[in-house]
Structures are given as structure tokens and as C-alpha cells.
C-alpha positions in Angstrom: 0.0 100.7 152.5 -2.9 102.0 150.9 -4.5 98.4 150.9 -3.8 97.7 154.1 -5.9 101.4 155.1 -2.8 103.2 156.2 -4.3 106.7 156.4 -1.2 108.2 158.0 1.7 110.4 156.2 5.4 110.1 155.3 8.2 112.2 157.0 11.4 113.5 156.0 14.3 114.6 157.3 17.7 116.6 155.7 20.8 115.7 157.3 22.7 116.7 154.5 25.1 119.7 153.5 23.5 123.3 153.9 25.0 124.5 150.6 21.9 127.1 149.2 19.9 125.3 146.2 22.0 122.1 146.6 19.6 121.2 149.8 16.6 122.3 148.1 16.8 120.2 145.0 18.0 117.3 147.6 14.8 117.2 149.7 12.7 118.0 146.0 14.3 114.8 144.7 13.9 112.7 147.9 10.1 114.2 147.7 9.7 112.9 144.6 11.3 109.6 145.1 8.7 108.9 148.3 5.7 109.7 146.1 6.6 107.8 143.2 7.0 104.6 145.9 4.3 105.9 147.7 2.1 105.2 144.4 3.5 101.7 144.3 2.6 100.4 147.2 
């Protein structure tokens, strides 16, 4: 992406269960897991 120029930004979105901390350390890891690909490409 960065190669190609892409200049843009990633979205997320939590469909999940609305339990308190559970969804917060769900969207924290998913976070994490789009920067670390993010890096990659």
C-alpha cells in the first residue's frame, strides 16, 4: 500500500458483544493486528 502511494487510512468496526473491557481489549487487539499488517505491506 505504501508503495503503491496509498495515503489514505484503515477503518474499523465492533460488531461484537458489548460486555465492559471485553470490547475494549477486542478492538485493542484488532488495532494492533491492522498495524502490524499495515507495516507489512
Amino acid at each position: 500500500m505504501k508503495d503503491a502511494g496509498y495515503t489514505g487510512y484503515l477503518s474499523s468496526e465492533y460488531e461484537g458483544v458489548r460486555e465492559p473491557w471485553r470490547s475494549i481489549e477486542q478492538v485493542r487487539r484488532q488495532h494492533s493486528l491492522m498495524r502490524q499488517t499495515a507495516d507489512k505491506l
